[in-house]
C-alpha positions as CSV (number, residue, x, y, z in Angstrom):
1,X,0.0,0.0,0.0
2,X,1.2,3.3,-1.1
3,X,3.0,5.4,1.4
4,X,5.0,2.4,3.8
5,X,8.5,2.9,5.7
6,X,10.7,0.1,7.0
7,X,13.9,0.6,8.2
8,X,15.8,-2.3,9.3
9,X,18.8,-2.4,11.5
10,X,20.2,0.7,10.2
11,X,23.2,2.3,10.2
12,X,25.0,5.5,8.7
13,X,28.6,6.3,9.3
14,X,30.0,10.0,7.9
15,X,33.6,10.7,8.2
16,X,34.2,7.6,10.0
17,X,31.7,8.2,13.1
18,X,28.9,6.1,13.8
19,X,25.9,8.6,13.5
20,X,23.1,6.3,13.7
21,X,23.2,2.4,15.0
22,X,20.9,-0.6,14.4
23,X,17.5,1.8,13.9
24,X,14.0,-0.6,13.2
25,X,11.4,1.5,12.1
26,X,7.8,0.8,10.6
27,X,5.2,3.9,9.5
28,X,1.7,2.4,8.1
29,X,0.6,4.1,5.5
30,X,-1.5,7.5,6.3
31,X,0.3,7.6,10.0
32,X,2.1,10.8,11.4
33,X,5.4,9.7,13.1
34,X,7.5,12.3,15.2
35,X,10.5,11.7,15.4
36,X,12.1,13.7,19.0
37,X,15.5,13.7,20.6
38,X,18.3,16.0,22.1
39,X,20.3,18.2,19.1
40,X,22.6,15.3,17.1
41,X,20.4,12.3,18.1
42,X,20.0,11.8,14.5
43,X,16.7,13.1,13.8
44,X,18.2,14.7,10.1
45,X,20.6,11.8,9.3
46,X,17.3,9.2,9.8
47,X,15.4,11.7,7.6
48,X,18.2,12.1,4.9
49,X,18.6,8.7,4.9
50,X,15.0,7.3,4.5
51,X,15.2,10.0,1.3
52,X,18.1,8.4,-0.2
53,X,20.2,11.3,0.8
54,X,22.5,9.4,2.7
55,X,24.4,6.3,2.1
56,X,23.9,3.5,4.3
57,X,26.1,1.5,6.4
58,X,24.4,-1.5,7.0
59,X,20.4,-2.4,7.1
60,X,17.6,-1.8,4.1
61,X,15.8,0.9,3.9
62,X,12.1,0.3,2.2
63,X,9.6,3.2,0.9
64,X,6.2,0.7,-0.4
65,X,8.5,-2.4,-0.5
66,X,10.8,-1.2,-2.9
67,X,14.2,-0.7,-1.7
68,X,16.1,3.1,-1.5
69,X,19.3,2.0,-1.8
70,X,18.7,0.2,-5.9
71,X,15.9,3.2,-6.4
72,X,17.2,6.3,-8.6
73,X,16.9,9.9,-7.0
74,X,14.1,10.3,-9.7
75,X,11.9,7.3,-8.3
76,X,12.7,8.0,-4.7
77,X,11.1,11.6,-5.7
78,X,8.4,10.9,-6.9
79,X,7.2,9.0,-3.5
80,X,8.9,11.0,-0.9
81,X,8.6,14.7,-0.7
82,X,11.3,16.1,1.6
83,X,11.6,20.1,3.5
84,X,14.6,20.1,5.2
85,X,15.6,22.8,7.5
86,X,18.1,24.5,5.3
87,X,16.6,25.9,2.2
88,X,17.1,29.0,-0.1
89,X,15.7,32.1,0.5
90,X,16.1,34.2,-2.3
91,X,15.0,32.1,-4.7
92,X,14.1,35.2,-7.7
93,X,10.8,32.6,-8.6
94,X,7.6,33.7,-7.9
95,X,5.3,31.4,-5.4
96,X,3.3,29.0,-8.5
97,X,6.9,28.7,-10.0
98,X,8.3,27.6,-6.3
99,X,5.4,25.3,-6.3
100,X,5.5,23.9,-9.9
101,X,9.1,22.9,-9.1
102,X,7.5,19.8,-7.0
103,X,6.3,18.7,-10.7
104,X,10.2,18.2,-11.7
105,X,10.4,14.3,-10.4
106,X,7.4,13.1,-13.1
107,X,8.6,15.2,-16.0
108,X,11.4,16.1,-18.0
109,X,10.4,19.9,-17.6
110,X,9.3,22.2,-14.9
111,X,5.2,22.4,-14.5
112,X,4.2,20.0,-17.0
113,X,1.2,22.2,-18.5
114,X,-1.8,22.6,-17.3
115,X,-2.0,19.4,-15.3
116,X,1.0,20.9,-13.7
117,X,-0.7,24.0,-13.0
118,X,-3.9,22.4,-11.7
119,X,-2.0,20.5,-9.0
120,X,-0.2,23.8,-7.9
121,X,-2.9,25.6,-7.7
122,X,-4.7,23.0,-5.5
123,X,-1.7,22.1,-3.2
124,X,-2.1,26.1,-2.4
125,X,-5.3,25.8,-1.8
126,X,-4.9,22.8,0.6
127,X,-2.0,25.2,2.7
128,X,-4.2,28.2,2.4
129,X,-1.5,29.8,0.5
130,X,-3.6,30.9,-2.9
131,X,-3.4,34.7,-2.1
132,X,0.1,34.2,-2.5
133,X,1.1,33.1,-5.9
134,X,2.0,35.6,-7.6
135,X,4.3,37.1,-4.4
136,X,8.3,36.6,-5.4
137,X,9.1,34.0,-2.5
138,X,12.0,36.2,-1.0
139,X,9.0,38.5,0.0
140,X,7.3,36.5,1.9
141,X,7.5,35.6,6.0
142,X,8.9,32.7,7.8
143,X,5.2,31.3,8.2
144,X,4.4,32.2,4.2
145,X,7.7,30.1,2.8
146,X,6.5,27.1,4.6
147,X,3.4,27.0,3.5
148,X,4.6,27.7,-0.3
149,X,7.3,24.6,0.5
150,X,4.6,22.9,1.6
151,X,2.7,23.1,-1.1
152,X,5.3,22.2,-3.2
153,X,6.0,18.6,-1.4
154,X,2.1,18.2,-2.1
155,X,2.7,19.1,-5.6
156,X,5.1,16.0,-5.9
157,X,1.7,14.1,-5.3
158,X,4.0,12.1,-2.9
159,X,3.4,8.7,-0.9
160,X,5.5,10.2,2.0
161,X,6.2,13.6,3.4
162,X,9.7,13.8,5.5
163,X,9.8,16.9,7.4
164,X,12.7,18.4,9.2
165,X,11.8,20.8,12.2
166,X,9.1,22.4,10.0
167,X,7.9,25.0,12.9
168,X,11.3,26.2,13.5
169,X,11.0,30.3,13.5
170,X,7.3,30.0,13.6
171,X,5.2,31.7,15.8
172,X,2.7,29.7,18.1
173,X,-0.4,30.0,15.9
174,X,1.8,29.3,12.3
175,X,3.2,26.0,14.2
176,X,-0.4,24.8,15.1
177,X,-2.1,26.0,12.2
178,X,0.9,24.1,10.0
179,X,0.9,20.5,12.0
180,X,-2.8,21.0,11.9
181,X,-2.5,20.7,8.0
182,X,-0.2,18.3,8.2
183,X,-2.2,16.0,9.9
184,X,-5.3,16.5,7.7
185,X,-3.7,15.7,4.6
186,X,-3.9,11.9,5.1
187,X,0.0,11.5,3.6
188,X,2.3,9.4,5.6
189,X,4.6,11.8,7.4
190,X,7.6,11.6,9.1
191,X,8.2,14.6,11.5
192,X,11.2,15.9,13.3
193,X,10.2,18.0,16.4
194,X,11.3,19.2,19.4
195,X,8.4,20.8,20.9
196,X,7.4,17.3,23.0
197,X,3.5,18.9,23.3
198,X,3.1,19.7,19.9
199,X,4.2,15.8,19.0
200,X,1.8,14.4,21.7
201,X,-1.0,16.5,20.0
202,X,0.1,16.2,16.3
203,X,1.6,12.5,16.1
204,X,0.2,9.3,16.2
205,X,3.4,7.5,17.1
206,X,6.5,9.1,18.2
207,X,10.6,7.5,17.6
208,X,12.6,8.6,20.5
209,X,16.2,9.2,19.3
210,X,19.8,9.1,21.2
211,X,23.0,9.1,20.0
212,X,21.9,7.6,17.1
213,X,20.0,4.7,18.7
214,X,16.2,4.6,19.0
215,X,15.4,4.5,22.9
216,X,11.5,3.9,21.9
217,X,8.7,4.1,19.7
218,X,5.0,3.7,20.6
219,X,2.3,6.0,20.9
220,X,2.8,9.1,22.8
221,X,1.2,8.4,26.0
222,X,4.0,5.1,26.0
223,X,7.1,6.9,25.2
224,X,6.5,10.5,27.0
225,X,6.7,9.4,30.4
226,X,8.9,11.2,33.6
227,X,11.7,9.0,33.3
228,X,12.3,8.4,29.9
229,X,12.0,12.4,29.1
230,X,14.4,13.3,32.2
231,X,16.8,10.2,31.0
232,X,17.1,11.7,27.5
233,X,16.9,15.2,27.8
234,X,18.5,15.7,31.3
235,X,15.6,18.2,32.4
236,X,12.8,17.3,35.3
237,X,9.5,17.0,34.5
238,X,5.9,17.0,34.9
239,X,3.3,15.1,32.7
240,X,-0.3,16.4,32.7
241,X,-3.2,15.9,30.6
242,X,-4.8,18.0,27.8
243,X,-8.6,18.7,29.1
244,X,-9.7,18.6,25.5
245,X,-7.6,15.9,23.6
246,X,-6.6,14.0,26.3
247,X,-3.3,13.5,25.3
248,X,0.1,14.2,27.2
249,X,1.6,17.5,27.8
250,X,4.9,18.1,28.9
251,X,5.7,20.6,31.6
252,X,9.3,20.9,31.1
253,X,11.8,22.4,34.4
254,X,15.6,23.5,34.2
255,X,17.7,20.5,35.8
256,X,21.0,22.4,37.3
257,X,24.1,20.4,35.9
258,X,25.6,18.0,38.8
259,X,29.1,19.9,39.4
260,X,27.4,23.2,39.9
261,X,29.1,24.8,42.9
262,X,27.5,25.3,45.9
263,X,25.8,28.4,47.3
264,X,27.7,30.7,49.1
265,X,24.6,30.3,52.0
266,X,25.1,26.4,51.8
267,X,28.5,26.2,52.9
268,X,29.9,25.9,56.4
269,X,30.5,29.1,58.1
270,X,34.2,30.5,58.0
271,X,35.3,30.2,62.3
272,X,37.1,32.9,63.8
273,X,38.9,33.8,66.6
């Protein structure tokens, strides 16, 4: 069925160092799967590689059975639609040609007529971005770009959606009203995040990532608990529970390192004479 992952005892080595080790992953097709961890974890490198980005190690990478690693860049494209957090932003294109560019993978020429043109204008009108197409994309705000990139990866009519810290610069209404599309879209997507409470209430499963192992992966509720979060990310916290979803939030407190030095007022008192 269109739109299945499976990663099998993975591994990626660049420049000689181990980045990620013996990862097993499975996304059903339609499913939104964060994927959270500390800063070089491996969210990107997992993300890269599922794309076909990265070489592998060791292990198989599938995308609907058919494996990454014998795919060409051209098949791989046009099943998996990838925004990555580094991307160009003064691209002299306007906003329908940004878009049109996600036609690219299916033909020998950008847009592909009006089919082409069909498909942009309704993968803007599934991001709410149709005001916008005839803006040039340097002019437009943090919030604006992703929803034109967004539109794009829709544009590719993909299987699978790999997204790399998409609400990064965002505001707090861009990065709900963006995962909120995400989510309705009914693509398989793979997610990095590191807002914990946004994957609880965005993800159906979540991959917990450390040094380039997976720790867990299970619904939110079954990888968000105390311990594993204050393992991981060396922080206290508190779980409660959303009073409209249900699901987990996080309640996130500062956890002073161990070989902070004492306060002055806890030490013994100097004697005198």
């Amino acid at each position: 069925m269109n739109g299945a992952i499976a990663v099998q005892d993975l591994s990626v080595t660049i420049a000689g160092k181990a980045i990620l080790s013996g990862i097993d992953l499975e996304v059903v097709p339609g499913e939104v799967v964060g994927l959270l961890g500390p800063n070089g974890s491996g969210k990107s490198t997992l993300l890269r590689a599922i794309s076909g980005l990265l070489p592998m190690a060791g292990g198989l990478i599938n995308l609907d059975g058919v494996d990454v690693e014998t795919s060409s860049r051209r098949a791989i494209a046009r099943k998996c639609a990838v925004l990555s957090q580094d991307h160009a932003t003064d691209i002299e294109l306007s906003v329908l040609e940004v878009v049109l560019l996600g036609r690219i993978p299916h033909h020998r020429r950008t847009g592909d007529g009006a089919e082409g043109l069909a498909l942009a204008a309704e993968s803007l009108r599934k991001t709410g971005a149709s005001q916008l197409a005839e803006r040039a994309f340097p002019t437009l705000s943090g919030g604006e770009r992703q929803r034109v990139l967004l539109a794009r990866a829709l544009c590719q009519q993909p299987h699978v959606m790999l997204l790399d810290e998409p609400t990064n610069h965002l505001d707090v209404a861009h990065q709900l009203s963006l995962l909120e599309l995400v989510r309705s879209l009914g693509v398989t997507t793979v997610v990095a995040l590191h807002d914990l409470t946004l994957a609880s209430t965005y993800c159906d499963r979540v991959a917990l990532l450390r040094n380039g192992r997976l720790e867990a992966f299970g619904t939110p509720r079954e990888v968000l608990t105390v311990g594993l979060i204050q393992d991981v990310y060396s922080v206290d916290c508190d779980l409660l529970t959303h009073p409209r979803t249900g699901r987990p939030i996080v309640a996130l407190t500062h956890r002073p390192p161990r070989n902070t030095v004492a306060d002055a007022s806890t030490l013994n008192p100097v004697r005198t004479q």
